[in-house]
N, C-alpha and C positions, 0 to 999 in steps of 0.2 A: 504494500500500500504506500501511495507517495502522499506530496502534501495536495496536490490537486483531488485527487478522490479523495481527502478527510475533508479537505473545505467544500466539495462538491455536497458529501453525506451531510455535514453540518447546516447547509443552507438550508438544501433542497431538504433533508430530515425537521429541519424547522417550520419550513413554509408547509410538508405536508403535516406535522404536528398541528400547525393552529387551522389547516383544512379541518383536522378530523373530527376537531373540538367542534368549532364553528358547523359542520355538517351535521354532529352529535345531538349539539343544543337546539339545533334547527330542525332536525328530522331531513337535511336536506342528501340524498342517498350519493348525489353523483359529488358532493363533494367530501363525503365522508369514503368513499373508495381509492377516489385521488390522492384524497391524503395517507391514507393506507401505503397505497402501491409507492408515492413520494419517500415516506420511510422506511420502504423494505428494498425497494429496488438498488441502492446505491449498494446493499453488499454482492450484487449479481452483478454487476458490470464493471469489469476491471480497466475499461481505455475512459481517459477523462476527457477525453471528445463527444463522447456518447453519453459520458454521464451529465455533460453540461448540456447536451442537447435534448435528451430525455425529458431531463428537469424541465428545461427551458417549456419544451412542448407541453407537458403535464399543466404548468402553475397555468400557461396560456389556457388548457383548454377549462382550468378554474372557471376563466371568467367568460366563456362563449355561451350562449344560449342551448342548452341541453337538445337534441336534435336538431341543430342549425339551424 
């Protein structure tokens, strides 16, 4: 592990943390899995190109209208 995947894990582990809360208190599903998959996926991905981009794509699809 270098320092790019712990600052990746750290981020992205944070932003899906207060998804899953926020999803929790809300009852709202599509952001309570986001944030889920946000916290667990940084230990499966070892290139920190992918990890920044995952991320990236994941928080984006946070705030998109649920079925487009």
């Amino acid at each position: 592990m270098n320092t790019a995947n712990i600052l990746a894990g750290v981020i992205f582990g944070s932003i899906g943390f207060a998804a899953f809360i926020y999803g929790k208190k809300q009852a709202n599903l599509k952001a309570l899995v986001i944030g889920v998959i946000l916290m667990v996926y940084p230990y499966f991905v070892p290139n920190p190109i992918a990890l920044f981009a995952i991320g990236t794509v994941l928080t984006i699809a946070l705030f998109l209208p649920f079925g487009g």
